[in-house]
Backbone as JSON, one array per atom type, in Angstrom:
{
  "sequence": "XXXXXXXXXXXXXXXXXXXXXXXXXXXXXXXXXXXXXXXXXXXXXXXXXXXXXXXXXXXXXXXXXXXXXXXXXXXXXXXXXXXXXXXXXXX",
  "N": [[0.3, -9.21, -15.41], [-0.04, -8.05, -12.08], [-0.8, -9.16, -8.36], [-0.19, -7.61, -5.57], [1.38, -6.32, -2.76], [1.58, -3.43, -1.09], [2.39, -0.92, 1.92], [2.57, 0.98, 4.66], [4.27, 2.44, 7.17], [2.43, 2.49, 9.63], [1.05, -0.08, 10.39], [-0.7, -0.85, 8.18], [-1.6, -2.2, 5.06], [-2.02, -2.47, 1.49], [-3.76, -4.09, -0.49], [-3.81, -4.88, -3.94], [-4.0, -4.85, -7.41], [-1.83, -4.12, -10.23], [-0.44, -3.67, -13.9], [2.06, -2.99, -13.51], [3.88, -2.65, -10.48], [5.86, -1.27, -9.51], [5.18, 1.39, -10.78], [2.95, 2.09, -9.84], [2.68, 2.13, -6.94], [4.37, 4.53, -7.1], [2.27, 6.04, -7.98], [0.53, 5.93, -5.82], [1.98, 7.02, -3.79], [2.17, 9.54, -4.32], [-0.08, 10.61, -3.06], [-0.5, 10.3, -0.73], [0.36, 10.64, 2.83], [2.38, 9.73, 4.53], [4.85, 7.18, 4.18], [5.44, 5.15, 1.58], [5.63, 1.73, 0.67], [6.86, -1.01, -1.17], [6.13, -3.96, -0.57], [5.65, -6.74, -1.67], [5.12, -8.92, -4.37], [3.01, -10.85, -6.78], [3.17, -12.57, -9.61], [-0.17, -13.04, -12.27], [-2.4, -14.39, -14.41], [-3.53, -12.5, -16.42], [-6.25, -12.74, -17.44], [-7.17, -13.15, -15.31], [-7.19, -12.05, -12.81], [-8.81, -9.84, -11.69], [-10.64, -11.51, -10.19], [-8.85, -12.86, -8.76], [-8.06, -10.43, -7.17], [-10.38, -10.11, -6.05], [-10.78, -12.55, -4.44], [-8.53, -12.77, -2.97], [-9.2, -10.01, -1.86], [-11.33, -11.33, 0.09], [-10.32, -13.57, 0.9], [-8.77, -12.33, 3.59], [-10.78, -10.59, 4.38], [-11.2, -9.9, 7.09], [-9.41, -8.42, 8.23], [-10.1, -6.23, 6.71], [-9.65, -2.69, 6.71], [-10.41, -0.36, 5.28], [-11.88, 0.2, 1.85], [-9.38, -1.15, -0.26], [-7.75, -1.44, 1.87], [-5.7, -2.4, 4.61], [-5.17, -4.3, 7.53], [-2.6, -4.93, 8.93], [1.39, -5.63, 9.9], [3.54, -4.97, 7.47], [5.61, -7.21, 7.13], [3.85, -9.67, 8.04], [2.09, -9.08, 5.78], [3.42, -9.51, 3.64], [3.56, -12.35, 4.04], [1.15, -13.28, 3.61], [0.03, -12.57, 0.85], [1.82, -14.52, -0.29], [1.04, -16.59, 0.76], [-1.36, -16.72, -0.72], [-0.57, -16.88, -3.14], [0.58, -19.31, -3.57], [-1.47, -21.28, -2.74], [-3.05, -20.65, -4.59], [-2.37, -19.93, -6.32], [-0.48, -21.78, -7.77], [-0.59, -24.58, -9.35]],
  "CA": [[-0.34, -8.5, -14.32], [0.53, -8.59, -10.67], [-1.26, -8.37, -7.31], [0.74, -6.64, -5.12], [1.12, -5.82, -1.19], [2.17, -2.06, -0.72], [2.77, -0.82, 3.02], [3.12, 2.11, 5.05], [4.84, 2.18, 8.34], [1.31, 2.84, 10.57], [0.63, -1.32, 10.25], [-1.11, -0.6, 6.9], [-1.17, -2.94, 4.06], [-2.56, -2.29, 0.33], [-3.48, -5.4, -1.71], [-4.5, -4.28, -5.31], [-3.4, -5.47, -8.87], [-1.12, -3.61, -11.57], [0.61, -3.78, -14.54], [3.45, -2.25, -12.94], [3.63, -2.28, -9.03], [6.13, 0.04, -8.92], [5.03, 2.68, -10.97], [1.44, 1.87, -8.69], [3.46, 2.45, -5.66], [4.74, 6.14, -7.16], [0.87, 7.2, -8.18], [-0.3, 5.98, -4.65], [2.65, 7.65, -3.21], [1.89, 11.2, -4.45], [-1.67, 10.68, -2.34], [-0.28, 9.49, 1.05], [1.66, 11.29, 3.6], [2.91, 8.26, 4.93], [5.74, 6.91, 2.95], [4.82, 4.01, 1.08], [6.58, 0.61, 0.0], [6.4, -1.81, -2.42], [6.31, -5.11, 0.38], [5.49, -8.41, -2.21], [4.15, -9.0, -5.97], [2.88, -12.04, -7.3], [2.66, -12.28, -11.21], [-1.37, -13.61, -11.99], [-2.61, -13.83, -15.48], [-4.14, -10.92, -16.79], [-8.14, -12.43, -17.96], [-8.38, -13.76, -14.42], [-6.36, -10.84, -11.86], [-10.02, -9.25, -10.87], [-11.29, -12.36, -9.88], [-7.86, -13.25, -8.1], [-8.1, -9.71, -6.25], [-11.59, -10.34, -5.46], [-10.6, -13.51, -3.44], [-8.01, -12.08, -2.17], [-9.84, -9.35, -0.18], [-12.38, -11.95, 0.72], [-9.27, -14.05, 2.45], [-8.1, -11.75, 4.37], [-11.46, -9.97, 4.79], [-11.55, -9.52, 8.88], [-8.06, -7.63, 8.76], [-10.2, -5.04, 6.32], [-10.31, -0.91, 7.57], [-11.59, 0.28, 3.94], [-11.64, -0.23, 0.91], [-8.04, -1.95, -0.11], [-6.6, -1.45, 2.92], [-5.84, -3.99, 5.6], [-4.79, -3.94, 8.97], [-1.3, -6.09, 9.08], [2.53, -5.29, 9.07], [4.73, -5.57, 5.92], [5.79, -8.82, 7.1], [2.72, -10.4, 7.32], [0.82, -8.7, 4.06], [3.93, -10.61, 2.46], [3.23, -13.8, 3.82], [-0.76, -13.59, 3.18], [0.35, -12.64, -0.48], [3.0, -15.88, -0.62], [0.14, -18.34, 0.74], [-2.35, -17.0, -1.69], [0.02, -17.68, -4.36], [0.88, -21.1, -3.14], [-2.63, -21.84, -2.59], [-4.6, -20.18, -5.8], [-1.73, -19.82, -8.39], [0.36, -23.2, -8.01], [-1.1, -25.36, -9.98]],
  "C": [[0.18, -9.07, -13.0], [-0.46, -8.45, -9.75], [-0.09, -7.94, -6.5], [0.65, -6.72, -3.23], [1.81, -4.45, -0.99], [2.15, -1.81, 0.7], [2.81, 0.25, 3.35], [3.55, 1.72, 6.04], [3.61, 2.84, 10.07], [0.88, 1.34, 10.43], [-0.74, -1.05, 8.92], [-0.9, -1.3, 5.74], [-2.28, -2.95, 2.94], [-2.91, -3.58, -0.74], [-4.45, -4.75, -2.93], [-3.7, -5.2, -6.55], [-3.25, -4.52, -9.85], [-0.45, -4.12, -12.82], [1.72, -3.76, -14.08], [3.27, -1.89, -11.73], [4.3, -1.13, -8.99], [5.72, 0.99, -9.31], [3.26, 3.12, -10.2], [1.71, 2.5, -7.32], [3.9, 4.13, -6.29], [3.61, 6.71, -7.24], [0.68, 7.38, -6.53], [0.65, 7.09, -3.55], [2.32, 9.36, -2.78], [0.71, 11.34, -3.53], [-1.19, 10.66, -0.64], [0.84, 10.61, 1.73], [2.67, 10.64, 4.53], [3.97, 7.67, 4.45], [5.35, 5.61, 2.84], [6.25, 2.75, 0.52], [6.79, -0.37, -0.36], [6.59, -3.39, -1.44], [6.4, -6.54, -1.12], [4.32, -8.4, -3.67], [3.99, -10.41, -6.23], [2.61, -12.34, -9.15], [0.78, -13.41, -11.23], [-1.57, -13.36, -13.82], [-3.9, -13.11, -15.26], [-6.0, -11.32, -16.8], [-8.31, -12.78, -16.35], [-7.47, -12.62, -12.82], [-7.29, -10.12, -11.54], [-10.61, -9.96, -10.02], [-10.26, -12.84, -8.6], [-7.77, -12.13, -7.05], [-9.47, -9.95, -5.49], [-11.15, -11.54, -4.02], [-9.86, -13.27, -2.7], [-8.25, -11.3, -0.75], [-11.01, -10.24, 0.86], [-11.73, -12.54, 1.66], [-9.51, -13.66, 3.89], [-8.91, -10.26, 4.95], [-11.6, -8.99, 6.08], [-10.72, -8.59, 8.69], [-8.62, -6.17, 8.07], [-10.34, -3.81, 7.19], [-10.9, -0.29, 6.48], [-10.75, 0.26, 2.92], [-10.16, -1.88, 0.41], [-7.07, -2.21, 0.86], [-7.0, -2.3, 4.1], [-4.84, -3.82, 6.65], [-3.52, -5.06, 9.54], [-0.23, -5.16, 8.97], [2.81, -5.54, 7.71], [4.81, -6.9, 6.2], [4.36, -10.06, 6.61], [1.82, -10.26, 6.18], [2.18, -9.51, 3.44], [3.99, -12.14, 2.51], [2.04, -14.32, 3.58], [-0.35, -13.24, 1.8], [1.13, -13.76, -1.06], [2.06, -16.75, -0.19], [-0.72, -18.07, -0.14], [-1.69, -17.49, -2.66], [0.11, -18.94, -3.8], [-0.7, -21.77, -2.95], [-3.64, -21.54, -3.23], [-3.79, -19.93, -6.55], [-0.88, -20.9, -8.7], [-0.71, -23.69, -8.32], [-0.92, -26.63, -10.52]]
}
């Protein structure tokens, strides 16, 4: 399993968790009129990747606008996805 950072080009950033980002990135695609794009994955194991998105949005709470979505460039949703790993999946 992965979490993920997806992107649009309106400062828009998606953090969620798939099997498969990209084929996550083609469902969400068909929805959006925006064009979408696959910014940063982190692999997470699988029993604990709800719990790992959970903390996640809690992080990086303030930046929420709804639901999964979060108020950053690409750049930075891939460096808030590279310190959570470094700081909740290094071990």
């Amino acid at each position: 399993m992965y979490l993920y950072c997806i992107a649009n080009d309106q400062g828009l950033c998606k953090f969620g968790f798939s099997r498969e980002p990209q084929r996550r990135l083609r469902a969400l695609q068909t929805g959006s009129a925006d064009p979408l794009f696959l910014i940063e994955s982190v692999s997470v194991p699988e029993d604990r990747v709800r719990e790992y998105e959970r903390v996640l949005h809690q992080e990086f709470g303030h930046l929420r606008v709804r639901g999964e979505w979060f108020r950053c460039t690409p750049e930075q949703g891939a460096g808030y996805l590279t310190w959570f790993g470094i700081h909740y999946l290094s071990t």
